[in-house]
N, C-alpha and C positions, 0 to 999 in steps of 0.2 A: 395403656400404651400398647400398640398394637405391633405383635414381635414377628413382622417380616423376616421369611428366611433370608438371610444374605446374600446367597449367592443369587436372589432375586429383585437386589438393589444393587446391581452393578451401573460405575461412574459415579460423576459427582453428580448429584440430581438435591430439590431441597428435602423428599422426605428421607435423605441418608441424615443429611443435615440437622433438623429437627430430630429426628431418633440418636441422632450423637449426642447434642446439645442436652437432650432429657437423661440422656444416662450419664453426662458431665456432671449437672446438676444433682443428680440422686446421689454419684459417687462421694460428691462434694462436701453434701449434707451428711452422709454416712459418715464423713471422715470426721467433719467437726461437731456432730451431735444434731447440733441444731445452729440457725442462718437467719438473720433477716434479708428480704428479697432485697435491697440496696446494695450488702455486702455481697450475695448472690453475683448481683449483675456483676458489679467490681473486680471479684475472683475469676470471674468465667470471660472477663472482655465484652460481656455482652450488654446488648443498650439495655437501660431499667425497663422498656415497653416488651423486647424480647424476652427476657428474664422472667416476667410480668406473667407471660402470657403461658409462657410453658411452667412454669409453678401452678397457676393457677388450673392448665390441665392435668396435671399430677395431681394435682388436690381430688378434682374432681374425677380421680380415676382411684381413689384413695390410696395412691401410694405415697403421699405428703399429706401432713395438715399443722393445723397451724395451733400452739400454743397463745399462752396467756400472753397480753402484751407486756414488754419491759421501758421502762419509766428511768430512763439514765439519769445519774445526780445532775443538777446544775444545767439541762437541756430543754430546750423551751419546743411546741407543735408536738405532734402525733407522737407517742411512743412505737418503737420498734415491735414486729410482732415475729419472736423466728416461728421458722416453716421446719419442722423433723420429719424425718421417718415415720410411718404410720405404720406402729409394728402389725398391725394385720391386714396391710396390705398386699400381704404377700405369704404364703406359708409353705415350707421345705420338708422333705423327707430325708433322713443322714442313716446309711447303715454301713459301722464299722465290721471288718471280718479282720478281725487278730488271730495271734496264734493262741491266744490262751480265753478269750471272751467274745463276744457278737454285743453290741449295741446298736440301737435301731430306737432314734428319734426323729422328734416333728421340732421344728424351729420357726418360729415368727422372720419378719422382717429386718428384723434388727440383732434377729441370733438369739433371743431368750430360748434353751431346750423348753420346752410347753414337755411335754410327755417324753417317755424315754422303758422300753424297756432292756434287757440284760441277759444273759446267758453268760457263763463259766463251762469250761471243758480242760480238760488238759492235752488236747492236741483238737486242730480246726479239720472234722469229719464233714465232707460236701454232703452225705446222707442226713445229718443230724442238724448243719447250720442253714441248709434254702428251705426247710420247711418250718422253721422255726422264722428264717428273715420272713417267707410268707405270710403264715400268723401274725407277725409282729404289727405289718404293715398293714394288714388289711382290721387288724385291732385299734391300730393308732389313727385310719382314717376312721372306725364306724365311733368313736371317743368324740369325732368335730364335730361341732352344730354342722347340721345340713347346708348353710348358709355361707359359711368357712371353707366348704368341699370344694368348692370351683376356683379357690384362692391358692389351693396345690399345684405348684408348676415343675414337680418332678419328684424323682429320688437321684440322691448322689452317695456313689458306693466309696468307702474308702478300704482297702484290700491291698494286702503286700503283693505286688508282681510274684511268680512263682512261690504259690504257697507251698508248693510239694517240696520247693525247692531246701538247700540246709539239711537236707536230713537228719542227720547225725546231732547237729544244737537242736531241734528242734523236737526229737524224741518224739519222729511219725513212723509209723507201721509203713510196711513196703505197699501193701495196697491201698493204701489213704496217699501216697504218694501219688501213686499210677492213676488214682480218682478223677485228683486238682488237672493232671497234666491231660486231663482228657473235658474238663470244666473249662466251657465259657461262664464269666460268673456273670457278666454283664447283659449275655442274652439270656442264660436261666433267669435273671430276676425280672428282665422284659417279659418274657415271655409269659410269665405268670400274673406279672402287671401290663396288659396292653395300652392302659388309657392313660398310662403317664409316661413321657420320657424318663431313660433312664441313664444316666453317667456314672463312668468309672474313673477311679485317680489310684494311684499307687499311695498306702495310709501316711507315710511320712512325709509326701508334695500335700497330703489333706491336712495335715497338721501347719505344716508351711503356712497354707490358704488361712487356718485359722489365727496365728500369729500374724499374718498380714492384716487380715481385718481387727483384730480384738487387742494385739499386743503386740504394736509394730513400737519400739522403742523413737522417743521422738528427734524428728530431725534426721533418720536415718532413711537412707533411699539405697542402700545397696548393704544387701547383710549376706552372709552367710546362716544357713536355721540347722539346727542339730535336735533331734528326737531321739532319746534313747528309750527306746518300750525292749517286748522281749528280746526285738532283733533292732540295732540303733542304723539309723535312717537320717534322710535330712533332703534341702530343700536349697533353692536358692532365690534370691530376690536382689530383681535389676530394676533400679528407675521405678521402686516401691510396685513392680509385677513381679508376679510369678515367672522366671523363666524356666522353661520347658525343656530346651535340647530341642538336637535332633530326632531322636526319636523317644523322647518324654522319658529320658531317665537322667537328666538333670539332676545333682545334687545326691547321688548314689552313693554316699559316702561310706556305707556299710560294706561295697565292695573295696572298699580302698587299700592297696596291698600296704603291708605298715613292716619293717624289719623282724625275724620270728621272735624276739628276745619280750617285743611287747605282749605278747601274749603269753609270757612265764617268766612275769618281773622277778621272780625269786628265784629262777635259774634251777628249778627243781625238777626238770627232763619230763615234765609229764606229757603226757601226747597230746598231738596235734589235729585238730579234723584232717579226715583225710577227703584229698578233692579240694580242698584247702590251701594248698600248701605245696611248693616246691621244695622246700625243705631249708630255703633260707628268708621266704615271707609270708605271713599271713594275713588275712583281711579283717577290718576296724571290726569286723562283725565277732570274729573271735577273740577279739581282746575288751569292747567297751559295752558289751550286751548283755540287759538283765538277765536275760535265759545262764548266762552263767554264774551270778547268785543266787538264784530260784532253784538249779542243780542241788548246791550244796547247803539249802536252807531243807528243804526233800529231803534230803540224806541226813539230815539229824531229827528228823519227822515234824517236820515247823511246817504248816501253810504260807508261802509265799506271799500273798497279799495281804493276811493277816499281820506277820510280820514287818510290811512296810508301813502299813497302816497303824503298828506300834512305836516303829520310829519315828513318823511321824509324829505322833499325839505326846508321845515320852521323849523324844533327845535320847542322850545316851542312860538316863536314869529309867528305872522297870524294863529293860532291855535285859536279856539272859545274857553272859559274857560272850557266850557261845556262839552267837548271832549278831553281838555286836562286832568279832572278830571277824563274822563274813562279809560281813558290811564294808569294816574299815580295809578290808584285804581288797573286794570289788575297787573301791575308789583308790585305792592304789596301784591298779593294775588299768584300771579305766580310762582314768587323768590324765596319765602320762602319753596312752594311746590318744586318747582326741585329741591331746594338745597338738600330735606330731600331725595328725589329720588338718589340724588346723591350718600349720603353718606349711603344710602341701599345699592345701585351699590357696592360700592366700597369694601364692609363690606363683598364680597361673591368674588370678584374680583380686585386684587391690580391692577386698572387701572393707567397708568403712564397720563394721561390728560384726561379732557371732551371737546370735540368741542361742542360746543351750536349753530345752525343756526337756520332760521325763516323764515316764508314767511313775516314779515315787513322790512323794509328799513333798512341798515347797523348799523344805529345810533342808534336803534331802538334795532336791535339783542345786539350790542356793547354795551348799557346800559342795555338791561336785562341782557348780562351773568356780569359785574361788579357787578350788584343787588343780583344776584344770588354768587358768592363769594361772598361778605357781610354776605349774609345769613348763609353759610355753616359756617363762622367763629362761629357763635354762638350756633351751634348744639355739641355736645358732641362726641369728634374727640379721645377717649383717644382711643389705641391701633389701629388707625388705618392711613396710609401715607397718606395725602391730597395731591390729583393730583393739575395739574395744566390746570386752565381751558382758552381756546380760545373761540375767536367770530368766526362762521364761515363767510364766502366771499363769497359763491354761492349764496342763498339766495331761492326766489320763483322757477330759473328755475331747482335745483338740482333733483327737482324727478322725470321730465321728460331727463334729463339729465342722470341718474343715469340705469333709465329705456334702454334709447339707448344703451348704453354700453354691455345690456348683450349679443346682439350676440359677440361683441368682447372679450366678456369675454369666450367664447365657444370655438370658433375658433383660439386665440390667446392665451389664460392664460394659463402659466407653472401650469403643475400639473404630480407628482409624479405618478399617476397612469397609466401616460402612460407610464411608466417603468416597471411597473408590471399589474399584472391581478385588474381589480376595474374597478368602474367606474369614468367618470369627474365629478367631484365637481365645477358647474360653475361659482361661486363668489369668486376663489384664487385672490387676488391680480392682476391685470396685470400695 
């Protein structure tokens, strides 16, 4: 497929038309797996001879192919043959920059991680994480068959807006502050890679993206998405897209002012960030964010991801008491904060569900969002629909996950303005 700039297909003209029409298609098949071209034409409105003919150049562009036929009980003529995704028809670069780790993977067409490597830190130094993203990348292209190379159609960064920012939760030196605040991250990693575009997302709209494609709850076209990693984040999704904002900070839920009492359910005066706080609210960021069980798991000398990584594997059994206590104190001070976040959300927005995901283990995500229902039951619901809220299933790698996707989000995603004069909007749905 040949990916004309847009704002070089202004008007309705038919190669908008046909470049819509192949990226309906691809969306289409992405969504249901796999399609025979009858059901194709049917979903899309389009004649079986159109349908026909743009499949069949997908094919031979290898970004579709066609599976074994299927043989329906009791159906007499031609067995059906769907047409999927050709997972190497396409392959991505994802580099997450968190506050506590860097991952930098390669993704197929259909989002398998293929390669993936890692870094750990305890605070994100701009000296220590662009030469390391540099290596990463330039390791995980020379890993591809030379034949795979020309199938790369980007890198996509996923990076918290203002890393310097937070200080004080985030346990950064005054000069790794002043670093970020002077970091382009999106041209240092251009500039190091020229031969590939490069996109940036803010990591919690990249986790969004990855819940949109891999674990959008069915039947759901309008969610509310919650990410809780070190600092809890989220997203939103309208009409099964990404929406954006005004100025792409959509779904900022971390800044969200919440009454100060939620962030010291037990009333025990202990202090507040300052910068934080006027002194009767503070934001979801300091009451529902792992950075403040990773504090005090530190402070009894426990490794933080070790230990979730034992809750995980163990429940509450092999768990030291000690650790189970900061666990269960988090999700009581957690719960109660997103729920109130929640039902703000919802109060400006008739969200039809919330997906809740986390960098902790399944069990872990799956008992905060039950805590967090609990909670919203007891807040003051009169005039307004209570959604219905999921655990999300991605987990730790959705941000770098979500990240990769955006070149396919550019090159691939149906968007209306290549019908007319606009530009692309890179986070539609695909």
């Amino acid at each position: 497929m040949k990916n004309t700039p847009l704002h070089q297909t202004g008007g309705s003209n038919l190669t908008g038309i046909a470049q819509y029409n192949e990226r309906l298609i691809l969306q289409l098949i992405r969504r249901a797996g796999s399609l025979p071209k009858a059901e194709i034409a049917r979903m899309t409105n389009l004649s079986a001879q159109t349908a026909s003919v743009i499949i069949n150049r997908l094919i031979e562009q290898q970004l579709l192919h066609k599976q074994k036929p299927l043989k329906a009980a009791g159906k007499v003529g031609q067995p059906a043959i769907p047409i999927a995704l050709n997972p190497e028809g396409a392959l991505s670069l994802g580099v997450k920059i968190g506050r506590r780790s860097l991952d930098v993977i390669l993704i197929n067409f259909v989002g398998d991680i293929l390669d993936q490597i890692t870094h750990t830190y305890p605070y994100p130094d701009p000296d220590f994480i662009f030469p390391q993203i540099s290596a990463a990348l330039h390791l995980l292209r020379k890993r591809l068959p030379a034949s795979h190379r020309k199938r790369l159609l980007g890198i996509g960064i996923a990076s918290p807006y203002g890393l310097g920012g937070w200080q004080l939760e985030a346990d950064i030196p005054d000069h790794i502050t002043q670093s970020w605040n002077r970091t382009d991250i999106k041209k240092t990693v251009q500039e190091d890679h020229p031969e590939l575009p490069v996109w940036l997302v803010n990591d919690a709209t990249a986790a969004c993206i990855a819940a949109l494609e891999f674990d959008s709850p069915p039947r759901l076209n309008n969610y509310l998405y919650i990410f809780v990693g070190t600092f809890i984040g989220g997203g939103i999704i309208m009409n099964r897209t990404l929406y954006n904002g005004s100025f792409n900070n959509a779904g900022a839920l971390g800044s969200m002012p919440l009454p100060r009492h939620y962030a010291d359910p037990g009333h025990t005066g202990q202090p507040l960030p300052d910068g934080h706080t006027d002194g009767n609210t503070v934001q979801l960021i300091n009451c529902a964010s792992l950075y403040l069980m990773y504090r005090r798991l530190v402070a009894l000398g426990a490794n933080p991801d070790r230990a979730l990584e034992a809750f995980g594997a163990a429940g509450k059994s092999g768990i030291p008491d000690a650790h189970q206590h900061i666990m269960d104190a988090w999700m009581a001070q957690a719960a109660p904060a997103i729920a109130y976040a929640i039902v703000s959300a919802i109060s400006v927005i008739d969200f039809e569900g919330v997906v809740i995901d986390s960098l902790m283990p399944a069990n872990m995500t799956a008992r905060l969002t039950a805590e967090v229902e609990q909670a919203i039951s007891s807040l003051d619901l009169e005039g307004l629909s209570l959604p219905r809220l999921y655990a999300g299933r991605i987990g730790s790698k959705a941000r770098a996950l979500g990240g990769a996707f955006l070149p396919f989000y550019t090159h691939f995603a149906p968007d209306r303005s290549i019908l007319v004069s606009g530009e692309n909007h890179v986070f539609h749905a695909f």
